[in-house]
C-alpha positions in Angstrom: 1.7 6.3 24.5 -1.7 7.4 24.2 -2.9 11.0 25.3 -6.4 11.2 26.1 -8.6 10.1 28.5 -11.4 7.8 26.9 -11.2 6.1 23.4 -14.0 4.7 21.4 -13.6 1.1 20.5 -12.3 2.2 16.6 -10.1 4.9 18.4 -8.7 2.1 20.5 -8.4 -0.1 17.0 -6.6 2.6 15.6 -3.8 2.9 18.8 -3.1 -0.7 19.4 -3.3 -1.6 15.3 -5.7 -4.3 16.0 -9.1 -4.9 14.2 -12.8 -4.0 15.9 -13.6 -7.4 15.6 -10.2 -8.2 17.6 -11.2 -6.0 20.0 -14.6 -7.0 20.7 -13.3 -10.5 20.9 -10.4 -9.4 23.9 -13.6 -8.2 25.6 -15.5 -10.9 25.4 -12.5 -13.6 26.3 -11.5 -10.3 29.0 -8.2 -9.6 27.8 -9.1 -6.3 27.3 -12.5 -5.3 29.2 -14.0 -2.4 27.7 -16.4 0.2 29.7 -19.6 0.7 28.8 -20.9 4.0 28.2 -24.0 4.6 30.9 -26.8 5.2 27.9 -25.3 4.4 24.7 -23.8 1.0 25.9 -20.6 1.5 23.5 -17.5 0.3 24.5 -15.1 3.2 25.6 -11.7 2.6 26.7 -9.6 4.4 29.6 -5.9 6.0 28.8 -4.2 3.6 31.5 -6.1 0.3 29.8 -4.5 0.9 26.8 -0.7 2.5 27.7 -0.6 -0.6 29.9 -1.6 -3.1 27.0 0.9 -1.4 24.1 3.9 -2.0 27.2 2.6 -5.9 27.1 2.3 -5.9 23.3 5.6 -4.2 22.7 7.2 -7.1 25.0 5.8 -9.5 23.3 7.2 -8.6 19.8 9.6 -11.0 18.5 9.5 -11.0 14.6 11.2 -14.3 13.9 9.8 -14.0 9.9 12.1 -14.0 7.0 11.1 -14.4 3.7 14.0 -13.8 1.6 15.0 -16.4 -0.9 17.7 -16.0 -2.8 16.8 -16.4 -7.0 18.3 -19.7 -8.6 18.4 -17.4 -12.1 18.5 -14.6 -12.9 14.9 -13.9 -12.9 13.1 -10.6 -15.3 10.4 -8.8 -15.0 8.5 -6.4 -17.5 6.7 -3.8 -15.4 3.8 -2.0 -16.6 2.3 1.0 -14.9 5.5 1.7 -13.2 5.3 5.3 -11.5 8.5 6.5 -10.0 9.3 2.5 -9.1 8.7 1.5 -5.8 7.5 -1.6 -7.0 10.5 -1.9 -9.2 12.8 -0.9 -6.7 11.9 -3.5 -4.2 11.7 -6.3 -6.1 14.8 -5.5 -7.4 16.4 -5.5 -4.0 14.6 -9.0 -3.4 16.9 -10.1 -6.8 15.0 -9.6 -9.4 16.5 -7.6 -13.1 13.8 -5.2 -14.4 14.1 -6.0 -18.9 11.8 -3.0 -19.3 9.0 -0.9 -17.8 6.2 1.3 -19.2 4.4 4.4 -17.6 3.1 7.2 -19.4 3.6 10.2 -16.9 6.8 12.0 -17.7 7.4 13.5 -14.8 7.8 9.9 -13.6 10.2 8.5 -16.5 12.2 11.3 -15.5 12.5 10.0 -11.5 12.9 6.2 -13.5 15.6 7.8 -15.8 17.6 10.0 -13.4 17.5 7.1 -10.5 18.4 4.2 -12.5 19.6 5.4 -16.4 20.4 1.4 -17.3 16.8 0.7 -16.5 14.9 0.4 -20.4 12.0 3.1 -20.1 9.1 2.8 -22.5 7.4 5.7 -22.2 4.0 6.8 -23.4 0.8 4.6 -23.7 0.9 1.5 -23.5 -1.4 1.2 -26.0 1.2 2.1 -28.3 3.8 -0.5 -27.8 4.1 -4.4 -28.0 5.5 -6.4 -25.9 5.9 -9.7 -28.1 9.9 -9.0 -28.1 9.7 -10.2 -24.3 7.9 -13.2 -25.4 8.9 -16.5 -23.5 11.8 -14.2 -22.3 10.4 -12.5 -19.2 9.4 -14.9 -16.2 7.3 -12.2 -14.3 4.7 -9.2 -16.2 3.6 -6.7 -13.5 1.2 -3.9 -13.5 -0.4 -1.2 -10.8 -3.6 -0.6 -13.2 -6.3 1.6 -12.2 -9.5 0.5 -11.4 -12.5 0.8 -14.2 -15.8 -0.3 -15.1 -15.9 -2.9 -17.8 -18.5 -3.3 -20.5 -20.5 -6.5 -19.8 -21.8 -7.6 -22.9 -22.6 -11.5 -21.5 -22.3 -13.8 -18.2 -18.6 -14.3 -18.8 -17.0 -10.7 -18.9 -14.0 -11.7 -22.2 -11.1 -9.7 -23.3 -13.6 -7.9 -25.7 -15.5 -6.5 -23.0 -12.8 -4.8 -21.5 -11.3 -3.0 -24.5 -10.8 0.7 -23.6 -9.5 -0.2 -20.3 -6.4 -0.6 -18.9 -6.3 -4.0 -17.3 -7.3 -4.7 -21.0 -3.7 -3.7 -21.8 -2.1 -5.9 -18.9 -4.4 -8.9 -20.2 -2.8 -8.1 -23.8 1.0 -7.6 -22.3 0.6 -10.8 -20.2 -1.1 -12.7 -23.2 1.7 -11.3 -25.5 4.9 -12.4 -23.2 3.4 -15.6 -22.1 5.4 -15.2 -18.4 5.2 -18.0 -15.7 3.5 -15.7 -13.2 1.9 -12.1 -13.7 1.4 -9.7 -10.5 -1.2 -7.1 -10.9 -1.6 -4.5 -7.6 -4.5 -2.4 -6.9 -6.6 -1.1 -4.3 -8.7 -2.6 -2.2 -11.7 -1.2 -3.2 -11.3 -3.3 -6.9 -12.9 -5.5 -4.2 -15.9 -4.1 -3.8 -16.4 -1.7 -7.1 -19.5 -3.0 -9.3 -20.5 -5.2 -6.6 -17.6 -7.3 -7.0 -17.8 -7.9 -11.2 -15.1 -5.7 -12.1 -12.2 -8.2 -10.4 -14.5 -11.1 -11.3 -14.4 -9.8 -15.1 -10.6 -9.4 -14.5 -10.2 -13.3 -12.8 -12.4 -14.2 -15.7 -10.3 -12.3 -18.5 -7.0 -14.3 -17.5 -8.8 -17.3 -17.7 -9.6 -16.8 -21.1 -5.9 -16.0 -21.8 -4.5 -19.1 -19.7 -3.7 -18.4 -16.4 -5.1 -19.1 -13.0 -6.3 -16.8 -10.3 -4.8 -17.3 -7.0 -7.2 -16.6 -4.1 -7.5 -12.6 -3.8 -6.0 -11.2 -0.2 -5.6 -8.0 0.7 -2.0 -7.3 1.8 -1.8 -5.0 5.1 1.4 -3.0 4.0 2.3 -2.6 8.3 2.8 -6.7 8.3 5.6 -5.9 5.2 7.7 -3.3 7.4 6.4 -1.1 6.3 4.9 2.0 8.8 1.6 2.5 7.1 -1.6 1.1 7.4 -1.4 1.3 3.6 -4.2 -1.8 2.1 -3.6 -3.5 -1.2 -4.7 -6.2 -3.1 -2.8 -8.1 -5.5 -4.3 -10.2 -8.3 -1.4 -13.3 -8.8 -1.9 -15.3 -12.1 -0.3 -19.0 -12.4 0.1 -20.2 -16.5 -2.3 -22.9 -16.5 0.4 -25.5 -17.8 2.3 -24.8 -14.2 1.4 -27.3 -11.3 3.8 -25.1 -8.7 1.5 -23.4 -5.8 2.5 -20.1 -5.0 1.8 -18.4 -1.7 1.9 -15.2 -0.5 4.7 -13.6 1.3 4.5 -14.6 5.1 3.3 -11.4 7.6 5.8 -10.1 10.2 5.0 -9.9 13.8 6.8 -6.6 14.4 4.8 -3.3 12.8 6.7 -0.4 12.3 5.9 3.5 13.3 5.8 7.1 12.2 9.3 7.3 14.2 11.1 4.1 12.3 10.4 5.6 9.3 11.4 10.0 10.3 14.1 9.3 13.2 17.6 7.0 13.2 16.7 3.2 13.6 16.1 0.0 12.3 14.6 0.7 8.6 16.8 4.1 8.1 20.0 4.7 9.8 19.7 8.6 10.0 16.9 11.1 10.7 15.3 12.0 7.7 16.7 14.3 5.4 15.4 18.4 5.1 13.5 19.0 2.3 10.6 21.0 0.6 7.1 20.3 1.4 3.7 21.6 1.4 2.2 24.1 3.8 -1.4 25.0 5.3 -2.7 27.9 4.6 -3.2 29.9 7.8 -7.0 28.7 8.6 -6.3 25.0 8.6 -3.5 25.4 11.1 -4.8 27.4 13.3 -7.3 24.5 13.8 -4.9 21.6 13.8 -2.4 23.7 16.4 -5.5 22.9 18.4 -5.1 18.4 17.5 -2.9 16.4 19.7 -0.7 13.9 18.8 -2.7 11.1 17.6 -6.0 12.8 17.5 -8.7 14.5 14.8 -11.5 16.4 14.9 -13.5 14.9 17.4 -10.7 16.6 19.8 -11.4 20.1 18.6 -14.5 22.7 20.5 -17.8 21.4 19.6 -17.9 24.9 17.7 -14.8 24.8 16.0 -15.9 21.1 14.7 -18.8 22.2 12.9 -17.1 25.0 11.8 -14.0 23.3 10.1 -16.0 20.3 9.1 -19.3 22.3 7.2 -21.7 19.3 5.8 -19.4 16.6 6.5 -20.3 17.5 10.3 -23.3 16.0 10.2 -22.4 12.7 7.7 -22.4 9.3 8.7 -18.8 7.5 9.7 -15.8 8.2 11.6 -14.3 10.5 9.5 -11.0 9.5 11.2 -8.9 11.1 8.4 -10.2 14.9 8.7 -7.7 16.9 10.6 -5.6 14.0 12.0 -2.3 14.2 13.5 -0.1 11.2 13.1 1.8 10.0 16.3 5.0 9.0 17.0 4.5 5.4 18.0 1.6 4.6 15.2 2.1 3.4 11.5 1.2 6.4 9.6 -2.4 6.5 7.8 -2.6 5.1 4.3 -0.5 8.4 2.4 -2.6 9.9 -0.6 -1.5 12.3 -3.8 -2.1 15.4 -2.2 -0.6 15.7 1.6 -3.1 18.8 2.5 -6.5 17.6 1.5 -9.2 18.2 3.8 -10.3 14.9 4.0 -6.9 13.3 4.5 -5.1 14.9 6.1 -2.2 13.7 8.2 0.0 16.2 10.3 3.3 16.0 11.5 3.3 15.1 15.1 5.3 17.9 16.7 4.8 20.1 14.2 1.3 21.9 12.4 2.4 21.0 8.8 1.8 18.2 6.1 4.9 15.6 5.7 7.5 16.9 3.4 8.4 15.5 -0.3 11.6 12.8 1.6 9.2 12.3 4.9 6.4 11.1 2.5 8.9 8.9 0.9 10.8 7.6 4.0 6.8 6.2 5.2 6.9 4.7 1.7 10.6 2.9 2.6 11.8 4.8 -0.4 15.4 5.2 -0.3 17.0 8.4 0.8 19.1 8.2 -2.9 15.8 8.3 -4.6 15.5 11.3 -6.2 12.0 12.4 -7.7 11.2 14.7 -10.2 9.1 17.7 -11.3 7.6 20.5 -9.0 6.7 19.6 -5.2 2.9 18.8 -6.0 4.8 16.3 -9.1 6.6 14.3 -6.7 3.9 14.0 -3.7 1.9 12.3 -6.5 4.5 10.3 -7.8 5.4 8.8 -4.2 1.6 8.5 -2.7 0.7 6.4 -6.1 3.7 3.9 -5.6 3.7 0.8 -4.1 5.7 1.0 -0.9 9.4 -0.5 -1.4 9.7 -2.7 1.8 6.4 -4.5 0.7 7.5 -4.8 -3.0 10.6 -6.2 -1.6 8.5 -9.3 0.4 6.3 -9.9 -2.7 9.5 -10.5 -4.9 10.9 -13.0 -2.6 7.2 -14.7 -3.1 7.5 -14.6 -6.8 11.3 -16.2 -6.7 10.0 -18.7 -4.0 7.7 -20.0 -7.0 10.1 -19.7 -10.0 12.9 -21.5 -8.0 10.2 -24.0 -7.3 9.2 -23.8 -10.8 12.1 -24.1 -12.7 13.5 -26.9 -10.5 10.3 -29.0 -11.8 11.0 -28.3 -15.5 14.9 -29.7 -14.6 13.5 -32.7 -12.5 10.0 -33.6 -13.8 8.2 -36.6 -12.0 
């Protein structure tokens, strides 16, 4: 339930998980009138508006969505840029047998190693290995790259202009194993970066190496079960000699929160486990004893705001992020590398303290038997880099949804 008294418009996006557009829409129609403030004329929203509309939402739930699919074959992927395998972990719960998968972080082998020691781990850079063994043997190439600036030497951005880079090495993997269907995941600012030439250099490169671009979506990881408003987009290439659509995993109706993932309940069926976790030092949580449940640092003194908040004060934007505490019945905020950062921070809700190392996983849907290694800061960055399992998980039964498809054409062709 929510706590104050007024929320702004994005506030109110942020309770009921529903876009500003959405909202401003619901006012329009009147399904959900907002106030006006007196000079300002923004839309403000009272505390009884919106407890009574997350009661009707709530009863109106019914996620009637499946997309498993069980795998005709047994289907293999190489994954590249693997981290400590959330990716990896959920599509191999959709069905799917990892042949091999590359990441250069050790600290990350090592969680790959101890967790699953059958898995094949190439570790070290991929510039260094070849990948022509899996040729025509592998129906799925994978890879979380990072996002970088290309070189644009003419109109049509080609696999020369992207040397030095890693999507470079993806191209090169994909072009060298020749797979059905290649996955790459990034985040959704690839969207935007360069004004939008960097993923049209990227469409453009698998062109010029034979595959097909898929139309781009961003993939809200809350519509995935999973509960965080976690945003990803993933980049799906078709082989151009393949005439099977593919389409993207469908979106549950039910959305998850902070207490699916900590307490006993449908995704985990105990409270989540002790374990180490990062601390604030003594200045920060003296402010953030001050945050409710749900709230930031527009809920602190007007004194205390400008104090805490320096420069940034007196920025532009919502600044939602800066001394947030997550509630109980809201998907977490998207989880970063380092739970205590000033811009991002997210707060237990009872308690004045960042998420610990198997909380931050649990709002990742790692497994519980997931270990992780290396020190405390080692494993935060391992689990706020991955790709969360649950949504891994609905993207593999995509990808067998089109090789079934696929090979089923090759065995009855027109």
């Amino acid at each position: 339930m929510v706590t104050k008294e007024y929320y702004s418009l994005s506030e109110a996006s942020e309770v009921l998980g529903k876009s500003k557009e959405t909202l401003r829409r619901w006012d329009r129609d009147g399904r959900l009138s907002a106030i006006r403030e007196p000079i300002s004329n923004y839309r403000i929203y009272k505390k009884e508006q919106l407890n009574l509309f997350l009661n009707l939402l709530s009863s109106e739930i019914v996620d009637d969505i499946d997309n498993f699919i069980k795998p005709d074959a047994d289907y293999k992927v190489l994954e590249l840029f693997a981290g400590a395998g959330g990716l990896a972990i959920g599509l191999e719960k959709a069905g799917i047998k990892c042949v091999a998968l590359n990441e250069i972080d050790k600290w990350a082998c090592q969680t790959l190693r101890e967790n699953r020691p059958n898995w094949n781990i190439l570790e070290g850079d991929i510039k260094s290995f070849d990948f022509y063994k899996y040729r025509n043997n592998v129906d799925i190439v994978t890879g979380g790259f990072p996002c970088q600036a290309f070189s644009y030497a003419g109109k049509k951005l080609g696999m020369k202009d992207a040397r030095g880079t890693l999507f470079y090495e993806f191209a090169r993997a994909v072009q060298e194993v020749n797979p059905p269907i290649c996955i790459g995941e990034n985040v959704k600012g690839l969207l935007s970066h360069e004004k939008g030439k960097t993923i049209e250099g990227m469409i453009s490169i698998l062109d010029e190496i034979g595959y097909n671009v898929v139309p781009v979506q961003v993939l809200k990881a809350i519509n995935y079960k999973v509960p965080q408003k976690r945003e990803r987009i993933i980049l799906v290439g078709i082989r151009k000699d393949i005439d099977i659509k593919y389409s993207y995993p469908k979106k549950h109706t039910m959305v998850y929160h902070l207490s699916d993932a900590l307490k006993k309940g449908e995704l985990y069926n105990c409270d989540v486990p002790k374990s180490d976790g990062s601390k604030y030092p003594d200045h920060k949580r003296e402010v953030l004893d001050l945050v409710p449940q749900k709230g930031y640092w527009r809920d602190l003194p007007l004194d205390i705001q400008k104090e805490y908040m320096g420069k940034s004060f007196y920025l532009g934007g919502g600044k939602t992020g800066i001394a947030r505490r997550i509630g109980w019945d809201e998907p977490s905020l998207t989880l970063t590398c380092s739970p205590a950062q000033k811009q991002t921070e997210r707060c237990h809700p009872d308690e004045t303290r960042p998420f610990t190392v198997r909380e931050y996983a649990r709002i990742q849907t790692f497994p519980d038997d997931w270990k992780f290694e290396g020190s405390v800061s080692q494993r935060y960055k391992q689990i706020g880099n991955a790709v969360p399992c649950n949504l891994g998980q609905e993207i593999g039964y995509s990808i067998i949804k089109f090789l079934n498809e696929y090979y089923l054409s090759l065995s009855n062709p027109k």
